[in-house]
N, C-alpha and C positions, 0 to 999 in steps of 0.2 A: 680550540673550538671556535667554529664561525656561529656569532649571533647577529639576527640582523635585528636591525633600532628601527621602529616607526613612529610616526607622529603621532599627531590623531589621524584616527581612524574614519573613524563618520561612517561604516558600517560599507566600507567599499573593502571587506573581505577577496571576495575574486580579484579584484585588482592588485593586491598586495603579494597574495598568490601569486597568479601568474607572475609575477611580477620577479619574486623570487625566482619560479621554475625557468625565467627566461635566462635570469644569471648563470643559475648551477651548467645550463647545458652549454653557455657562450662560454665561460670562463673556467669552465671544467672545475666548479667549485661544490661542496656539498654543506646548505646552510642546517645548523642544528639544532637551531634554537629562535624565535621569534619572539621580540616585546615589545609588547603597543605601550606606550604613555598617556591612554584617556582618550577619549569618545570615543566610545569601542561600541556602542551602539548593540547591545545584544539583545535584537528588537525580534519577538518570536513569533507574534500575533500583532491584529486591529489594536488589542485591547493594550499591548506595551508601549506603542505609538502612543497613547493619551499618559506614557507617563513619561515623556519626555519633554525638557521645556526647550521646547520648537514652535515658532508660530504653526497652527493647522492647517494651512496649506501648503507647508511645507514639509509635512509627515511622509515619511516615504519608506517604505521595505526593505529596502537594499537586497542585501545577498545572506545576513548572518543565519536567516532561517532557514537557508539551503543544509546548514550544517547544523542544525540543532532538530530537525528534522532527520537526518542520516541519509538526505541525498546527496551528499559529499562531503569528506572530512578533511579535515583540515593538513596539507602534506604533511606539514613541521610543527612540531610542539609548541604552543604559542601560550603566550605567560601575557595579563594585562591586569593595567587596573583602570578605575575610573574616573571620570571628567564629569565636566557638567553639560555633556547632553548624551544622556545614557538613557536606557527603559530601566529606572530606577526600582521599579516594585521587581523585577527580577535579579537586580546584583541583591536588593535588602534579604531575598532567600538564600545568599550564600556570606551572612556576614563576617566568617572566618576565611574566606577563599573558599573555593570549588570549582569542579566544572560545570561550566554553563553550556558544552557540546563535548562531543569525545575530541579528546586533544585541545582542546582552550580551556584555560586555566585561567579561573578570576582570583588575584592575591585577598580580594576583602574589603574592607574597610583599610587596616592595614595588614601586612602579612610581611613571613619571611618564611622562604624555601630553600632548597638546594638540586639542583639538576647537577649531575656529573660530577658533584665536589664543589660547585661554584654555587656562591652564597647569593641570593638575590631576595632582595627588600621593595617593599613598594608602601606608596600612601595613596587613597584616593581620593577623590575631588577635587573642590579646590578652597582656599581662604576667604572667609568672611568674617571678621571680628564679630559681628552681631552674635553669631551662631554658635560660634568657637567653643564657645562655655558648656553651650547646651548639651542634651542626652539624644542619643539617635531615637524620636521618636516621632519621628513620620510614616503615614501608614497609608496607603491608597484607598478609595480615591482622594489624589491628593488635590488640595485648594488651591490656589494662586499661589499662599506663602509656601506651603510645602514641598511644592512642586521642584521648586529651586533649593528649600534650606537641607530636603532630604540629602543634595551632593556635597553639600558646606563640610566641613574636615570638624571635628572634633577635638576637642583638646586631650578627652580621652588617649585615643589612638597616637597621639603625639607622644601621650607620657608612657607608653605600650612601649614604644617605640625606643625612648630613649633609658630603658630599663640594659635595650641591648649592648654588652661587652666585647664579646666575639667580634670580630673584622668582618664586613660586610664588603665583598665585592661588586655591587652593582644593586643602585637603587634607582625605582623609578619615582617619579612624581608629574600631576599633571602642569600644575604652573612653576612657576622658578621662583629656585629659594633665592631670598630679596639681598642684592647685589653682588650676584653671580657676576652683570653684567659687567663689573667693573675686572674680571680676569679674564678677559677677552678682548675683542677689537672693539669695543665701544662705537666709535665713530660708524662703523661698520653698519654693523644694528639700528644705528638711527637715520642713517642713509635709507634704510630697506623700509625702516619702520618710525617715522618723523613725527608721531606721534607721542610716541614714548619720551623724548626728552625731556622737558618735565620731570617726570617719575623720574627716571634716570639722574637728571644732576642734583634730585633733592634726596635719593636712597630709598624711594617709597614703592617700588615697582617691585613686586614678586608677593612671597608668600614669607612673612616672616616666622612660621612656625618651619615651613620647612627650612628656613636659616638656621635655625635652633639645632633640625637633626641634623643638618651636615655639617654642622660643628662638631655632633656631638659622634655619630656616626663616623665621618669622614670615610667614607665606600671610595673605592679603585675608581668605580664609573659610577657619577649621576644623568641618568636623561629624564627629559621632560621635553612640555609638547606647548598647546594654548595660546599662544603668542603666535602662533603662523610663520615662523622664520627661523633658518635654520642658523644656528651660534653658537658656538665651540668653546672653551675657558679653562685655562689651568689656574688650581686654587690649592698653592701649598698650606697646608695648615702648622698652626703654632703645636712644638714639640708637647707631646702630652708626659710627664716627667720626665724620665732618665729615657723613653722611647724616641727614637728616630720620626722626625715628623714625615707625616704620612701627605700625600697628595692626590687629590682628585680633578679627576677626569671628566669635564662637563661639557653636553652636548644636548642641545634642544632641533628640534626636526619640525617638520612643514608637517600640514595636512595631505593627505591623500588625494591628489587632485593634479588635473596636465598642468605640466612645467613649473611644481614643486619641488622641492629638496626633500620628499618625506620618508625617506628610505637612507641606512647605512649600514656597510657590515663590519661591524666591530671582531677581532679577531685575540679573543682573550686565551691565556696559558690553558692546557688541558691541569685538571687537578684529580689527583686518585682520589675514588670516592668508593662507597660502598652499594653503588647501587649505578645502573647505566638511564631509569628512567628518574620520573620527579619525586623528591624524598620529602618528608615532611621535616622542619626544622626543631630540636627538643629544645635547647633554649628560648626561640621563641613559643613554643606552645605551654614550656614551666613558666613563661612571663602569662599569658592567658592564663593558666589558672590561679596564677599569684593575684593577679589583676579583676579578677571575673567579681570578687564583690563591690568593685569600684565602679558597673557598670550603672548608667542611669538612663533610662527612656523615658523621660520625661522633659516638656520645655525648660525645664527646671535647672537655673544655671548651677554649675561645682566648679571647684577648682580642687588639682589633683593635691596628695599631700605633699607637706614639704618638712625638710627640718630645722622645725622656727620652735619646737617645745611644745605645739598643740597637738603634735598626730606622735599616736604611738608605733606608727609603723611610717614611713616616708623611702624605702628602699627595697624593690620588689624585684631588686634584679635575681637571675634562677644559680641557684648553688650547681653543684657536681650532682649531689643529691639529689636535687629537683630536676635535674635533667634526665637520669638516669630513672627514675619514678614516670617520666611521661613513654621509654620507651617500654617499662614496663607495663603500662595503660594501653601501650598501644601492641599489645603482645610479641614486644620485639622486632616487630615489622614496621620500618621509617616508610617504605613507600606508598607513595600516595593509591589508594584501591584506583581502579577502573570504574566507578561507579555511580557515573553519571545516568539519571533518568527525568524524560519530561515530565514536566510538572503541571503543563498547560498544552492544548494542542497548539503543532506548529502551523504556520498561516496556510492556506490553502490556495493559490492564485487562481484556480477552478471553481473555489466557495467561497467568496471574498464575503467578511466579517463586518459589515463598514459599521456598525452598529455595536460589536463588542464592546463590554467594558474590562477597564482593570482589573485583575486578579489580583486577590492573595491567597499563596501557597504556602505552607511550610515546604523546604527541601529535605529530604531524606539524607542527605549527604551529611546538612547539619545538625539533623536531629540524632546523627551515628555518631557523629565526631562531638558533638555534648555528652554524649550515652557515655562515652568512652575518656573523658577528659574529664568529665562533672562541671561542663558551661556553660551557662546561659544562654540558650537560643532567643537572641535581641530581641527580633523580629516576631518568632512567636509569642514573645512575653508584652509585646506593641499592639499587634493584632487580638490577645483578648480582653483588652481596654477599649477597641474598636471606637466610637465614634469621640471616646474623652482624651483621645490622642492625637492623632494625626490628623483627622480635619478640624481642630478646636484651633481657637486663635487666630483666627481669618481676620488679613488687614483689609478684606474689601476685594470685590471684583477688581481687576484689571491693577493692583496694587502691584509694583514690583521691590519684593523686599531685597535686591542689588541694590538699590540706588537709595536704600533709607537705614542710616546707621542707630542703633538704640540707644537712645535718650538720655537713659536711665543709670545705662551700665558701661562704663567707658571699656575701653581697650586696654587689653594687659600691655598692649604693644603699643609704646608712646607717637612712634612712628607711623602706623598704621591708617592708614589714608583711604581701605578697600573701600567703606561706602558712600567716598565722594564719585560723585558722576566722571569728574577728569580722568579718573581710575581707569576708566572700559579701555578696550581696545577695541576698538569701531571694525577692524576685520572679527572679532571674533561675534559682536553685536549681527553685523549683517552677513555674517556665515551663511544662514539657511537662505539668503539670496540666488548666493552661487550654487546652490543642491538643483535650484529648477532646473528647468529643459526647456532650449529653445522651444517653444509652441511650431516655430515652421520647421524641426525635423532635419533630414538631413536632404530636404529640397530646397530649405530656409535658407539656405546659402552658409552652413556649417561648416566648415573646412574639413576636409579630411587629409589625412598622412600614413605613408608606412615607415613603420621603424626601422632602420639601418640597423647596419651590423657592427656600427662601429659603436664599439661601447667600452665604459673605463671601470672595470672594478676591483678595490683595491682589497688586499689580503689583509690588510688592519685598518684602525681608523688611526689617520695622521693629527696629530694634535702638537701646538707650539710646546715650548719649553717652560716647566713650573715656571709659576710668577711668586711674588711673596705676596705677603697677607695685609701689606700695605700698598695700596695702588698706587701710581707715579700717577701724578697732576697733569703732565704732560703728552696730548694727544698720541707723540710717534715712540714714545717707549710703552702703547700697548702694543699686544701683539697680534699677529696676522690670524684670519680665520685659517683653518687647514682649507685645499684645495676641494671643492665641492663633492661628493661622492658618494651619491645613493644607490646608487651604481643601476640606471635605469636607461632606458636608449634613448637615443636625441631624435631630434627632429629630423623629418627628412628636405632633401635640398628644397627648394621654392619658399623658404620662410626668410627672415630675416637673418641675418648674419650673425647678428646677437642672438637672437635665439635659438639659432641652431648649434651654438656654440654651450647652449643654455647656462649664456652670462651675461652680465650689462656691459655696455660700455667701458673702457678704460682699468677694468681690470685683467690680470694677467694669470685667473687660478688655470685649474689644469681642467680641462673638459668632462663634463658629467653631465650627460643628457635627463632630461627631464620625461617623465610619462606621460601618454595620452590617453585619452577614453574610446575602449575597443568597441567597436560597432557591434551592429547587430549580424552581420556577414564577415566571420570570422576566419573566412577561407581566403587563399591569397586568388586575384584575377589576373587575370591577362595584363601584363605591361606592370605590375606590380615587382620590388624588390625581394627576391627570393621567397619565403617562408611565412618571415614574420607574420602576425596575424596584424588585419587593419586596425584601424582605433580613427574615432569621431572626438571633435574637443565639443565639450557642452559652453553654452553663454559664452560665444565668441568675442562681444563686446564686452563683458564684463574683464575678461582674461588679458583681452588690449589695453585698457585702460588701467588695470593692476600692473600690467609689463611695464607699457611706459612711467607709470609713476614710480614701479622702482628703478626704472635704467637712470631717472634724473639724477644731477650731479646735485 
C-alpha cells in the first residue's frame, strides 16, 4: 500500500492534491492513503478563522471550504490530526475523530483506526506542561488564554493512549517526541535549523509526553510535522520481555510551501483486513468506554490513576470481552458510516461574512457514536456550562499563555523547559509572515516557473539502518538522512543550480524537486514545457533569504 506523509498542512488542500495527482500519472503510481501531521486548518466560514491563533491579518480561506462545501472532494482518503493553528471550535465537534468533509478524516483529540488491516494512531496538538494536567474545557468564543490552551495535549488522552497493547503500525503526532533527534543525523538538523541546538545538546527539544508513547507504543512508523524540516531517525527500542525488540521508523516533513520537503510516499506491506475502506478500531473504543468516567472539562488540574494503593482501578487496558462488547455496540459493523454533515454554513466567496462570529455546534456524528458506545460528548457537556468555562480565567488582553509557565504547579516532566521563551522555534513564530501575498502580484516582479518532467519518486521511504537506544557521542557515527523525496517536481532551468537540484551546496542526496505556487492561469502558453500547469512562488524575498540561510555551511 502507497501512503503518502505530509507536514503541515496550512489549509493549502489543492496544492497537496494536485500534487499527488501529478505523481500517480508521471510514475504510473496509485496513492491510497494520505496523512497530514497538524495544521490542517479545517477553516469552513468568517467565523472559524477567529478561532485560529493566527495574527488577523493574516486570516485567510485557503481551499479546505471547497470540500466541506461539496464543490470537490477530496481524491484520496486522507486521515489528520491536529496542530496548533487549526479553526479549533470545529475539531472540538469531533472529539473522538470524525469527518470534517467526505473523505477527511479527523483522528480527535487522540484516536486509533484501521484502513485495510493497517493500524494507524494519532495525538493532536501539541505540548505545554502548564495545560497538560488540565480537562478540555475551552469553549468559543475563545479569550486570548483559550485560544491557544484549547490545542495544548492533555494528559488525559496520553493515558487513553498508553492503555493501548495491540501493535500499532503508524502513529502521527504534530511536534517530536523529545529526543527523536538523537536517532538521526543530528548535525544535519542543526545545519538547516541553528536554532535548535541548545534544545538539542540539553535533551529539552520535543514533546515529552509523546516520548512516553513511543516507548510505550513503539509503532512501525512515527511522523510528525512543526518544526519546518524534514528528518528521518531509526530508534531501536529495548526488548519488551522474552519479545524481539521492535524498531521505529521516524520521519518529520516540511510545511506546504515552494521548495519544501513536505511531501513523501511511504510504501507499507498490504495486510488482510476485513473491510477495504476506514474501520473503527474496538480496542481503542473499549479503552474509551473504560476511560469515559476519567474525563474532566474543567481547568481543573487531575492526574491519571496509578498503582501506588490510592486508586482502586489504575489499569483500563480492554480485555477480549471488552472488545468483543464494542463490536456488539456497534451492531457488528467496524466501518466507519459515510456520515458526514455541515453543521455551519460553508464560506461563500460571493457573500463574504467578514463580520461572522464563532460557532458552537454539537456534531451529529458524535452525538451517534456517544448514543452507541455510552460517551460523553466533551464538548457538549463544555458548552452547557457556557460562559463558567471556556472564557473564565482570562490572563489579560494580549497575554500570551506560550511564553508563561504556572507558578503554582510544576512539571511532571523534570526536563521540561516548553514555557521558556528559548523553547519557540522562530520559523513556526513567524509562519503567518510567509502566508501573505506579495502586494505587487505577479507584475511585482514574482518569478514564475514551469515544472519539468523530470521528477524522482520512490516506491518506499528509504531510511538508515536501526541505531541502538544509546546514541554514540560522536558526530560521524550518526547516521545519514535518507536521500530527499517528496516526490514533487523541481524547478525549472534559469534558477540556481542548487536549487534546481533542490539541495544546498556540498551535498550528495539524490534529487527531489521541490513545489511551487500554481498561478491563477493554469493552462500551459506558448513557449512553455509541455503540459504541466504554471505555478507563481509567493514572498520571493522571504523564500531567498530562507534558501540562503539554509545552504550556509
Amino acid at each position: 500500500m502507497k501512503i503518502a506523509v505530509e507536514g503541515c498542512c496550512h489549509g493549502e488542500l489543492d496544492k497537496i492534491y494536485e500534487t499527488i495527482e501529478y505523481l500517480e500519472k508521471k510514475e504510473a503510481v496509485k496513492v491510497d492513503l494520505l496523512l497530514c501531521c497538524g495544521d490542517f486548518q479545517a477553516v469552513r466560514n468568517e467565523g472559524d478563522m477567529k478561532c485560529m491563533a493566527v495574527p488577523a491579518k493574516y486570516r485567510m480561506m485557503q481551499t479546505f471550504y471547497k470540500y466541506y462545501s461539496g464543490q470537490k472532494k477530496a481524491p484520496v482518503l486522507t486521515i489528520f490530526i491536529g496542530g496548533n493553528h487549526e479553526a479549533s471550535n470545529h475539531l472540538q465537534e469531533l472529539p473522538y475523530g470524525g469527518w470534517v468533509a467526505p473523505n477527511i478524516y479527523y483522528l480527535g483529540y487522540a484516536g486509533v483506526v484501521r484502513y485495510k488491516g493497517i493500524r494507524i494512531g494519532g495525538l493532536s496538538g501539541i505540548f505545554k506542561s502548564h495545560d497538560y494536567r488540565k480537562g478540555h474545557h475551552e469553549f468559543p468564543p475563545y479569550n486570548p488564554e483559550t485560544l491557544r490552551s484549547v490545542y495544548h495535549i492533555r494528559n488525559i488522552e496520553v493515558f487513553k493512549l498508553k492503555q493501548i497493547q495491540m501493535p500499532i503500525d503508524i502513529f502521527l503526532s504534530h511536534d517530536w517526541p523529545q529526543g527523536i533527534y538523537h536517532y538521526g543525523n543530528t548535525e544535519e538538523l542543526l545545519r538547516k535549523k541553528k536554532f535548535l541546538r541548545e534544545e538539542v545538546e540539553t535533551n529539552t527539544l520535543g514533546s515529552p509526553a509523546a516520548k512516553e508513547l513511543l516507548a510505550h507504543l513503539q509503532p512501525s512508523y512515527w511522523f510528525s510535522a512543526h518544526l519546518h524540516v524534514k528528518f528521518a531517525a531509526v530508534m531501536q527500542h529495548p526488548p519488551k520481555g522474552n519479545t524481539a525488540p521492535r524498531v521505529t521508523k521516524f520521519l518529520s516533513l516540511d510545511k506546504c510551501l515552494p521548495y519544501r520537503e513536505f511531501l513523501q510516499i511511504v510504501d507499507i506491506p498490504d495486510r488482510p483486513s476485513s473491510s477495504e475502506g476506514l474501520e473503527y478500531d474496538p480496542e481503542w473504543f473499549a479503552v474509551l468506554k473504560a476511560t469515559n468516567s476519567l474525563q474532566n472539562t474543567t481547568p481543573q488540574r487531575w492526574n491519571p490513576p496509578e498503582n501506588n494503593g490510592l486508586h482502586e482501578r489504575w489499569d483500563f487496558g480492554a480485555s477480549e470481552m471488552d472488545m468483543m462488547q464494542v463490536v456488539e455496540d456497534l451492531s457488528g459493523e467496524l466501518g466507519v458510516p459515510d456520515n458526514f454533515s455541515q453543521t455551519v454554513p460553508p464560506y461563500d466567496p460571493s457573500n463574504p461574512q467578514l463580520n461572522a462570529s464563532p460557532s458552537y455546534n454539537t456534531n451529529p456524528q458524535t452525538t451517534e457514536l456517544c448514543a452507541k458506545l455510552g460517551l460523553t460528548d466533551i464538548y457538549s457537556k463544555v458548552g452547557q456550562r457556557g460562559d463558567d468555562t471556556g472564557r473564565s480565567q482570562s490572563r489579560g488582553e494580549g497575554e500570551d499563555d506560550e511564553e508563561n509557565e504556572s507558578a503554582d504547579e510544576p512539571s511532571e516532566y523534570p526536563t521540561d523547559t516548553s514555557g521558556l521563551s528559548s523553547s519557540y522555534n522562530p520559523d513556526e513564530i513567524t509562519i503567518e509572515d510567509e502566508w501573505e501575498e506579495d502586494e505587487g502580484g505577479e507584475e511585482g516582479g514574482e518569478s514564475k516557473a514551469n515544472l519539468t518532467s523530470d521528477i524522482h519518486t520512490p516506491s518506499r521511504m528509504v531510511l538508515p539502518e536501526p541505531k541502538s537506544v544509546v546514541s554514540p557521542s560522536h558526530p560521524s557515527l550518526l547516521m545519514n538522512l535518507p536521500p530527499p523525496s517528496h516526490s514533487t517536481p523541481k524547478a525549472a532551468p534559469g534558477q540556481s543550480e542548487a536549487r534546481q537540484e533542490g539541495q544546498c551546496d556540498g551535498t550528495d542526496e539524490v534529487t527531489a524537486a521541490r513545489p511551487l505556487k500554481r498561478s491563477s492561469n493554469e493552462s500551459s502558453k506558448t513557449g512553455s514545457r509541455g503540459t504541466t500547469p504554471r505555478i507563481k512562488r509567493r514572498n520571493q524575498v522571504i523564500y531567498q533569504s530562507m534558501d540562503d540561510e539554509e545552504c550556509e555551511g
